[in-house]
C-alpha positions as CSV (number, residue, x, y, z in Angstrom):
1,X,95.4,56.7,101.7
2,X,94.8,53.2,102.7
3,X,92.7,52.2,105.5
4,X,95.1,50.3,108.5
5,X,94.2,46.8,107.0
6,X,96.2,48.3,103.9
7,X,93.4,47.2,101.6
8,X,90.8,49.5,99.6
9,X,87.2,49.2,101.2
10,X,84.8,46.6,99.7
11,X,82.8,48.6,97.1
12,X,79.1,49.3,98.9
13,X,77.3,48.0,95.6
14,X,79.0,44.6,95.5
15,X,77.9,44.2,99.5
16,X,74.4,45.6,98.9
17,X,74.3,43.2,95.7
18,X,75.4,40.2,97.3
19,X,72.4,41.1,99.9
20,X,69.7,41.4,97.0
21,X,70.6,38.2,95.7
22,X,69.8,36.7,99.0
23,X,66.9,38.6,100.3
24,X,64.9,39.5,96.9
25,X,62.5,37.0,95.7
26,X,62.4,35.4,91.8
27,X,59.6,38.0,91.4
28,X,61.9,40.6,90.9
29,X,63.7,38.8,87.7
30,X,60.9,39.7,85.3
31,X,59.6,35.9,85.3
32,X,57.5,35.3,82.0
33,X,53.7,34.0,81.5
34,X,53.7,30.5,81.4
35,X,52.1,28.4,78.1
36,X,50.4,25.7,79.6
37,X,49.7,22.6,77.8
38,X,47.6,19.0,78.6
39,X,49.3,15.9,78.8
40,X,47.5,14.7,76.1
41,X,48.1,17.1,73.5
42,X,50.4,15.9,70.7
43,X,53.7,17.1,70.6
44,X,53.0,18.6,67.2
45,X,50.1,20.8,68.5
46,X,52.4,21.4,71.7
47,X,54.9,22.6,69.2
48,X,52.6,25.2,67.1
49,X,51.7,26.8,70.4
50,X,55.3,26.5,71.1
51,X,55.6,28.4,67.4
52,X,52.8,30.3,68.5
53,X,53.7,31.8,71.6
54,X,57.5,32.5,70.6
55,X,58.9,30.8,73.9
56,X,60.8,27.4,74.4
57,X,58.9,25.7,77.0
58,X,55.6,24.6,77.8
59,X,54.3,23.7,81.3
60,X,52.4,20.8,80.9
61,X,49.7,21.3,83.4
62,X,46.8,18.2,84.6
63,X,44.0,20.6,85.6
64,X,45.8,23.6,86.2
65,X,49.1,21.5,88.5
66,X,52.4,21.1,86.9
67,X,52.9,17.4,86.3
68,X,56.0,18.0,83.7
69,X,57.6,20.8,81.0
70,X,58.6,20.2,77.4
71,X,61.4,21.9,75.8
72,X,63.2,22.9,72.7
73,X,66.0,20.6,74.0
74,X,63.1,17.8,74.3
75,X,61.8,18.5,70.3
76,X,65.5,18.2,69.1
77,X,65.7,14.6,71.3
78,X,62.8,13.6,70.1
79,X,63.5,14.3,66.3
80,X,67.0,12.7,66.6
81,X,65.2,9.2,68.1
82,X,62.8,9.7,65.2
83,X,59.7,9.8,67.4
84,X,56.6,10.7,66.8
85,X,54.8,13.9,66.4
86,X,51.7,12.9,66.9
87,X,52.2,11.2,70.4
88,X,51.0,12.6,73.6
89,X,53.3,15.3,75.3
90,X,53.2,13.1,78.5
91,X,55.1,10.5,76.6
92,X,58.5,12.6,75.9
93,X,58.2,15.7,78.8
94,X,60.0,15.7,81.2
95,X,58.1,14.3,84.4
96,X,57.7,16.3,87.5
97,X,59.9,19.4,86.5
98,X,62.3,21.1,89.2
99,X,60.1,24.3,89.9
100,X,60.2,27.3,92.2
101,X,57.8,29.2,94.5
102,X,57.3,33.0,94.1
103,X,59.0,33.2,97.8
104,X,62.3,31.7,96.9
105,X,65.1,34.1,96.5
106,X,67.5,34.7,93.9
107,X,70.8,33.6,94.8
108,X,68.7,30.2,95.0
109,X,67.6,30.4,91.7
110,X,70.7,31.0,90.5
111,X,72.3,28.3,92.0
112,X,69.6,25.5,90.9
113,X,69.4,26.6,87.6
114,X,73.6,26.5,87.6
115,X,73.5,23.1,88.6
116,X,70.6,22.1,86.5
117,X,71.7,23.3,83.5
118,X,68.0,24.8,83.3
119,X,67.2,27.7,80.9
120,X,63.4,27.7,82.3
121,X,61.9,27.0,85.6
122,X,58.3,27.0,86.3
123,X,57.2,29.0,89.6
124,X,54.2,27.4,91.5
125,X,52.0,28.3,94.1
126,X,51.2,26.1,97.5
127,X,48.9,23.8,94.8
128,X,51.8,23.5,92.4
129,X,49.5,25.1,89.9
130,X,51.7,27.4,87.3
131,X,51.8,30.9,88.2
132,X,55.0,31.8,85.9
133,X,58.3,31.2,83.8
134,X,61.7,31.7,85.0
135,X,64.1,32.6,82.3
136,X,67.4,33.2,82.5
137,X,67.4,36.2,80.2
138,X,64.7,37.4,83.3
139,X,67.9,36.5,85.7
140,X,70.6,38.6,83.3
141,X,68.2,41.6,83.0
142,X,68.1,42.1,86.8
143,X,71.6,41.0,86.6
144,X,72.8,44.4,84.6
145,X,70.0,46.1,86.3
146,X,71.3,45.6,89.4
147,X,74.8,45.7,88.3
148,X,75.8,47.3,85.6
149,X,78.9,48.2,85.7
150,X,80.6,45.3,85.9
151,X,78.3,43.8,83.5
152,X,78.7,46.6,81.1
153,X,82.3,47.1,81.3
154,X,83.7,43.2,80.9
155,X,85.5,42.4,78.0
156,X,84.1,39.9,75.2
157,X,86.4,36.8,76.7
158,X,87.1,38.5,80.0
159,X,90.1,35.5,80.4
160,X,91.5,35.7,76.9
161,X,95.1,36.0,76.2
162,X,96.1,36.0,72.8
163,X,98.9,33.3,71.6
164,X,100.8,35.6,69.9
165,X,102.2,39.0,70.5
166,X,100.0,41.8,68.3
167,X,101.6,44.4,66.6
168,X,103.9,45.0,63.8
């Protein structure tokens, strides 16, 4: 039976989830150890620790403070422009990177990073010194983790319709 507004009641985990994304802080989505790097480190060394390290980022760090990230994105602009490999990072990085604090909450992660079009954020600390990495795989673990599900039971193209009729 219905309740009197006729509709079914709000499922208590999509409430309770909408609430962790707006209470919990970017602590809780598994952020990574940054690899710092110094502005003047060539971008080929910057890309062995890149090689290295197995990650896609480096925080390029001027005694200890973020002053700019380079990315996998960056190495593939770079190599289309034919630059070169054995310039300083702080020539290609990108300059004072969009970054987080431990305090900030999900749902705002979520929505820079959206807007973005960021895979990595850097989390900073009052200084703007590099405390850690956020990832989006980080965000989809305690995605599922917190939801799974929804997450587990979508389809492969959840908005696919097939142009044809199947069958024989």
């Amino acid at each position: 039976m219905l309740p009197a507004g006729g509709c079914p009641p709000l499922a208590g985990s999509a409430v309770d989830f909408q609430l962790h994304l707006e209470t919990e802080s970017v602590d809780h989505c598994y952020p990574s150890e940054a690899l710092c790097a110094a502005p003047g480190d060539s971008v080929r060394s910057v890309l062995r620790s890149l090689q290295s390290a197995r990650t896609g980022a480096a925080m390029i760090c001027d005694h200890g403070r973020l002053v700019g990230i380079f990315t996998e994105r960056d190495v593939l602009r770079l190599l289309s422009d034919g630059g070169n490999l054995d310039a300083p990072v702080s020539q290609v990085m990108v300059k004072n990177p969009v970054s987080l604090r431990k305090t900030d909450t999900v749902a705002h992660a979520i929505g820079l990073m959206s807007a973005g079009g960021f895979r990595r954020v850097p989390i900073v600390d009052a200084e703007g010194k590099v405390v850690s990495v956020l990832k989006v795989s980080g965000i989809l673990h305690y995605l599922v983790e917190h939801f799974p599900k929804v997450v587990y039971n979508l389809p492969p193209a959840p908005h696919y319709k097939t142009a044809e009729r199947e069958g024989a």
